[in-house]
N, C-alpha and C positions, 0 to 999 in steps of 0.2 A: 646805449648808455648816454646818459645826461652827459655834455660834452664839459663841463665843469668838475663831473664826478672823475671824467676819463681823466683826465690832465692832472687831479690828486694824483690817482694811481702812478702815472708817470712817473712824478717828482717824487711823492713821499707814501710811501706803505703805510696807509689808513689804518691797518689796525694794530701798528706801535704803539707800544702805552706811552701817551706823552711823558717827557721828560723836564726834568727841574730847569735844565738851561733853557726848553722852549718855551717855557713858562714865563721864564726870566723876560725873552725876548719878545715874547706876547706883551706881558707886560709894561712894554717901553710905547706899545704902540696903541692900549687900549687904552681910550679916554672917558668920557662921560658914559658910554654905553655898555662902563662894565657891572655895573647892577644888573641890568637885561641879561647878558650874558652869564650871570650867575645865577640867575632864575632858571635862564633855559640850559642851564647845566643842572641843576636841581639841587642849588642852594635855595632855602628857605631865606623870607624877608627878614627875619631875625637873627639867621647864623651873619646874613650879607652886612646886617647893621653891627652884628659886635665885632667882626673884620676890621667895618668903619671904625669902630670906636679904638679900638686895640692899639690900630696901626697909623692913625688918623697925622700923629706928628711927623712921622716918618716918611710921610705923602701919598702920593696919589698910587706913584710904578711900585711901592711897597705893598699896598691896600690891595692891589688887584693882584700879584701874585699869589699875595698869602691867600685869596680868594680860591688863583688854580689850586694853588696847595691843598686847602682844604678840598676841594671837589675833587682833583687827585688823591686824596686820602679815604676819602667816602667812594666812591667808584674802583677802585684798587686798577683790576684789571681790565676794567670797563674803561677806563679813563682813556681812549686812543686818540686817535687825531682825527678817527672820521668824526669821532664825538664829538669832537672838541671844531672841527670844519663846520657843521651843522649849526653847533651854537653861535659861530661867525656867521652863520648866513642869517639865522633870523634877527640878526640886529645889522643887518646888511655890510658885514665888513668881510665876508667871503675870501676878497681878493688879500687881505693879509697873510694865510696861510702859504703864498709864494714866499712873502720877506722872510718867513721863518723855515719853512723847507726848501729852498730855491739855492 
């Protein structure tokens, strides 16, 4: 087993459906690359844009939550953390998922 995969397992049980507080906490740490990230969760470039719009005043760590939210509400039970690990990897931020299940 891919020695990145192994070390999730360790720390946090990949198929937890994420949760609101991790969301929260994701959100403090995603920056510019949470558009990608919302892609490769399988938000559409239109839902990602009226997010922007919605929550646009409220800033940036607002914007990208209500982003999980939404992708947590569309994925219901699918929504877990290996999910949500993979969508870190392809925008290369992988190593986040320690700061939030660590």
């Amino acid at each position: 087993m891919h020695l990145f995969i192994w070390s999730l397992y360790l720390f946090a049980d990949p198929l937890l459906v994420v949760t609101s507080n991790e969301c929260m906490t994701l959100a403090n740490l995603i920056n510019k690359d949470w558009k990608a990230l919302g892609r490769y969760l399988g938000l559409t470039n239109g839902e990602i844009e009226i997010i922007k719009y919605d929550h646009q005043v409220e800033g940036l760590h607002e914007i990208v939550y209500q982003m999980l939210c939404k992708w947590k509400q569309q994925q219901g039970q699918k929504a877990t953390r290996a999910q949500l690990v993979q969508g870190l990897k392809k925008i290369q931020k992988e190593y986040l998922w320690k700061e939030i299940w660590s």
